[in-house]
FILUMVEX-275078 format. One record per residue: residue in one letter; x negated, y, z of N, C-alpha, C in turn. Coordinates in pm, whole numbers, padded with zeros to 5 digits, always signed. Layout:
BEGIN
aXYZXYZXYZ ...
# end
This chain:
BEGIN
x-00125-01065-02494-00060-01042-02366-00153-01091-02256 x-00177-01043-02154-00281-01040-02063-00225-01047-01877 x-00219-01166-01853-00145-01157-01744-00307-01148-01602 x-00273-01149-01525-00360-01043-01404-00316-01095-01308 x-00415-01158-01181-00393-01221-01064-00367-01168-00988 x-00335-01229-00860-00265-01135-00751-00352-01052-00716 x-00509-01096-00665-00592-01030-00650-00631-00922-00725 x-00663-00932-00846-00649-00862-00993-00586-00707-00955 x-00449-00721-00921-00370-00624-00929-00366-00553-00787 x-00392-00622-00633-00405-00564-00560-00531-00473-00551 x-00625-00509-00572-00793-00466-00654-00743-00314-00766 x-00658-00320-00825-00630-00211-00925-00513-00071-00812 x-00463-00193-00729-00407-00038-00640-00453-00018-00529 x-00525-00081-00497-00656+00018-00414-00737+00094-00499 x-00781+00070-00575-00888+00217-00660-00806+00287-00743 x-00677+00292-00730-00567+00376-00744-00556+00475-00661 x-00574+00431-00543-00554+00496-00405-00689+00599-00361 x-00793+00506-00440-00926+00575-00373-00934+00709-00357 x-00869+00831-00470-00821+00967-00406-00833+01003-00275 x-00714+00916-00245-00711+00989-00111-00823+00968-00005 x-00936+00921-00007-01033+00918+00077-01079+01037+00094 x-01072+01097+00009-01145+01258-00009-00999+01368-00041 x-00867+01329+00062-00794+01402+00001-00764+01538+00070 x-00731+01630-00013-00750+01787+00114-00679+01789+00163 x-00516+01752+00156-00428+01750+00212-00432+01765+00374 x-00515+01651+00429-00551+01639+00590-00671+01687+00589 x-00705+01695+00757-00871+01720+00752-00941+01604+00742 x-00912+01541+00753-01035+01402+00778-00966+01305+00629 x-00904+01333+00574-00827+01232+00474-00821+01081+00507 x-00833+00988+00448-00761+00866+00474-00925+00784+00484 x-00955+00747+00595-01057+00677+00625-01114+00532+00588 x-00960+00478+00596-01007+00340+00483-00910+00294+00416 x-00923+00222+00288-00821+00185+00220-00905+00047+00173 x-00814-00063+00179-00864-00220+00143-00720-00299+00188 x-00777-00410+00136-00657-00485+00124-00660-00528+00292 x-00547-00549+00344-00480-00599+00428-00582-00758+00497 x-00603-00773+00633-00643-00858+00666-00575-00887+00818 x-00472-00886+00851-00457-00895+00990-00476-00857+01030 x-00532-00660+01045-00576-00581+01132-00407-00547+01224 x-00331-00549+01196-00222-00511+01259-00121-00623+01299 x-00203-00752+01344-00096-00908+01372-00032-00884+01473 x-00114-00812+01631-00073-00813+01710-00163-00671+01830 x-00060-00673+01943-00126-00546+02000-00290-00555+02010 x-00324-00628+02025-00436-00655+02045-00546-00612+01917 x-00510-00675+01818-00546-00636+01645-00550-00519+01607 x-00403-00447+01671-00382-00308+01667-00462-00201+01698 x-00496-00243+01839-00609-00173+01914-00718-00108+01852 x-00793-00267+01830-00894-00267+01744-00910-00204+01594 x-00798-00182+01524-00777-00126+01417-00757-00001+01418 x-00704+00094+01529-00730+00223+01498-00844+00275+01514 x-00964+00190+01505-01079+00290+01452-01118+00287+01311 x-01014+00208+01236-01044+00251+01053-00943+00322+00995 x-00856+00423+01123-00742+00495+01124-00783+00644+01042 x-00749+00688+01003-00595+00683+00924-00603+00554+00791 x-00561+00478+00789-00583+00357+00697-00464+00333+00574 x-00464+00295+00480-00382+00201+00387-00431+00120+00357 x-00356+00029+00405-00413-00174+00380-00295-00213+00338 x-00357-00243+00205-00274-00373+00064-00273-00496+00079 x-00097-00556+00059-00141-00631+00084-00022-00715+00008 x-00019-00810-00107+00064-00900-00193+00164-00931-00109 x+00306-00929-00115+00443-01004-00039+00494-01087-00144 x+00422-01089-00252+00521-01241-00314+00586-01203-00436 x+00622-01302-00513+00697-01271-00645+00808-01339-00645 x+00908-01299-00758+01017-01305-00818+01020-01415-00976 x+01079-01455-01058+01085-01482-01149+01218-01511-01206 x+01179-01465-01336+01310-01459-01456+01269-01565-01542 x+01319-01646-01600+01311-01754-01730+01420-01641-01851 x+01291-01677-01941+01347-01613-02085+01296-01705-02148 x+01354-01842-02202+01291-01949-02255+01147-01993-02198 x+01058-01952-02326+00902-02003-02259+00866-01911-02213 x+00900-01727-02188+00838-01618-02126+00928-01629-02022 x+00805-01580-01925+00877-01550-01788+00863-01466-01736 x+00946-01367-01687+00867-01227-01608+00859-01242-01426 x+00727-01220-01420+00696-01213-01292+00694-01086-01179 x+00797-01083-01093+00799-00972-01070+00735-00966-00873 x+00630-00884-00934+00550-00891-00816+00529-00772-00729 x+00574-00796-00558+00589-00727-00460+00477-00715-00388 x+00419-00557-00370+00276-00526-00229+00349-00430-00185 x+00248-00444-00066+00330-00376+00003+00181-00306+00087 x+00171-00181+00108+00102-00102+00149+00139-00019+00308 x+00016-00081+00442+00116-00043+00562-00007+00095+00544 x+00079+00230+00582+00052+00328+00587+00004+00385+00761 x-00104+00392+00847-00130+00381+00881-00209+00514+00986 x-00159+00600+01097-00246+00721+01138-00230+00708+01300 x-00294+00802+01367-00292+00774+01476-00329+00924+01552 x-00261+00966+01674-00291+01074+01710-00289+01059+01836 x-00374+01111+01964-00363+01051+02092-00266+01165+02157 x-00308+01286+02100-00224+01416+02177-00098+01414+02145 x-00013+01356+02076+00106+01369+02061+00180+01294+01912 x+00285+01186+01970+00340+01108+01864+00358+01141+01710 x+00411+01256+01799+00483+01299+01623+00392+01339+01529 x+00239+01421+01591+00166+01430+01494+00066+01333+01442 x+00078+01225+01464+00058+01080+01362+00154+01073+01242 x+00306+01094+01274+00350+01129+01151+00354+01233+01046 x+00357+01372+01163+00381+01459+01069+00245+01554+00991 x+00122+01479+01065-00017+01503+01049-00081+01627+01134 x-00153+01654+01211-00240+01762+01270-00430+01740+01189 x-00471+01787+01348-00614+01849+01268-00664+01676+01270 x-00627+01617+01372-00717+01486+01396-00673+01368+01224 x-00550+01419+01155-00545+01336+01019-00442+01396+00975 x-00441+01358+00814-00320+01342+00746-00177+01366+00768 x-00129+01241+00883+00004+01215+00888+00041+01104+00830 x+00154+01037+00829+00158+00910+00754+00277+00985+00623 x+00388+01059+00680+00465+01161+00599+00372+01180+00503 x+00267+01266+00468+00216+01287+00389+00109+01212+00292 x+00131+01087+00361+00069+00974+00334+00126+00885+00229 x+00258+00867+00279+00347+00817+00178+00394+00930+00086 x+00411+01020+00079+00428+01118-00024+00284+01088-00124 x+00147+01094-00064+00044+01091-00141+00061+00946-00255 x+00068+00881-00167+00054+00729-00230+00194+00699-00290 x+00310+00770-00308+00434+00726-00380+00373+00797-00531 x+00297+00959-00562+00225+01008-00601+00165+00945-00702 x+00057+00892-00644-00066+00801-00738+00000+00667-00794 x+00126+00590-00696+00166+00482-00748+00277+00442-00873 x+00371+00538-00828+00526+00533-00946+00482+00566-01063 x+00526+00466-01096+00544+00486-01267+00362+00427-01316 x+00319+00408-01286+00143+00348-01303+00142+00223-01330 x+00097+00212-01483+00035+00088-01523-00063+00047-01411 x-00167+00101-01345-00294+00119-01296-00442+00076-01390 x-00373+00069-01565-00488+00072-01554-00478-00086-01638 x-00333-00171-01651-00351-00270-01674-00215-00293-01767 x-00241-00397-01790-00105-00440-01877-00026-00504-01839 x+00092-00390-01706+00152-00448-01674+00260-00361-01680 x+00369-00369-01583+00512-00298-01613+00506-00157-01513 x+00524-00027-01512+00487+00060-01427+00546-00022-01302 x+00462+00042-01207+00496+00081-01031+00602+00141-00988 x+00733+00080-00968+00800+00133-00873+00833+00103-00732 x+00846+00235-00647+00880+00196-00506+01008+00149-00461 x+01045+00057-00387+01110-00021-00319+01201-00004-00203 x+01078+00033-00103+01110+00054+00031+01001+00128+00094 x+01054+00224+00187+00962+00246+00289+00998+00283+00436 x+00939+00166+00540+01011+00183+00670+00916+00170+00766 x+00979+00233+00839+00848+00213+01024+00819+00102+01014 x+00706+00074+01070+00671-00076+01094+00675-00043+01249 x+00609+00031+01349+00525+00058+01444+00508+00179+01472 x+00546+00223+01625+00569+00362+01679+00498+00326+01846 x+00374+00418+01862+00384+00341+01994+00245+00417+02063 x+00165+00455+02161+00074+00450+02179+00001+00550+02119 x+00053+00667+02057-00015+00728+01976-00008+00698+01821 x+00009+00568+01822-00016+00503+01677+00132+00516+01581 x+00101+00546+01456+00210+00548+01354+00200+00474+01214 x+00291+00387+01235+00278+00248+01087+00380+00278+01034 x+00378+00291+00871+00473+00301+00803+00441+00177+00684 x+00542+00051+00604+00540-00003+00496+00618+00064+00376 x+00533+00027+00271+00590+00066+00160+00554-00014+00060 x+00697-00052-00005+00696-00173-00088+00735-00130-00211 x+00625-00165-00319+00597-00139-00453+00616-00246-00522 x+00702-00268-00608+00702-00363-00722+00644-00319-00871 x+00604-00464-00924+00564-00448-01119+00607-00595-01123 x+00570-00585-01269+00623-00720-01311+00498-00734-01474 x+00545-00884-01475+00382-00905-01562+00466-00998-01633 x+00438-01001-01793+00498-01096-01857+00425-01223-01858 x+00451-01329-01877+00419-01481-01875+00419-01587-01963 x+00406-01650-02016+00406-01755-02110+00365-01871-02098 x+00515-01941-02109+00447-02085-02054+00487-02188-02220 x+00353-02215-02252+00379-02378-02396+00395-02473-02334 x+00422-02505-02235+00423-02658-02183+00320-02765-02217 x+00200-02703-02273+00069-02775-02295+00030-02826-02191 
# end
């Protein structure tokens, strides 16, 4: 049994994702995908971040746990902010034009590559959670989407 760090597993759904960098769906497909760093803390962050737009940035929200004697299942939440931006008109940040994607089709892509996916590891498939606006504003369109797995555990009390 092979349990996998947070990093570990956020690392496995980004090159899950890597597809869509080259995806036909949009014209320009998804420009960057990496884990999450505070590009979106505040307006200011924001700013600065729509030039790695259309983006998905990963990023760990935390775990859960079950006790089954000495196994424990860990059930672990990321959450992926979905990310586009259009200056000519709101809606087509969501619903995608020539300048990207869309985030709509964004989260369709990435619900896609994620549900039901080991990624690759030995863990419990990918299912989705949630997915809600984060951010509407300026041109700019943020959507989260929250993916859970779960990883078995073993503790000897050694």
């Amino acid at each position: 049994m092979s349990t996998y760090t947070i990093a570990a597993i956020e690392d496995a759904i980004i090159a899950k994702l890597a597809p869509l960098k080259t995806w036909s769906g949009g014209a320009n497909g998804v420009r960057t995908i990496k884990s999450y760093r505070s590009e979106l803390m505040d307006e200011e962050s924001l700013a600065r971040a729509t030039r790695i737009f259309p983006a998905l940035l990963v990023v760990y929200t935390g775990s859960d746990y079950e006790e089954h004697g000495a196994r424990k299942i860990e059930r672990m939440a990321y959450t992926i902010f979905v990310c586009d931006r259009n200056l000519r008109e709101e809606s087509e940040g969501r619903r995608g034009a020539l300048e990207g994607p869309g985030v709509y089709a964004l989260l369709d892509s990435v619900r896609d590559l994620l549900y039901d996916s080991r990624l690759g590891l030995d863990i419990f498939p990918m299912v989705v959670v949630r997915e809600r606006p984060v951010w509407f504003g300026q041109g700019v369109t943020i959507y989260s989407a929250e993916y859970e797995t779960a990883q078995a555990l073993l503790y000897t009390g050694d």
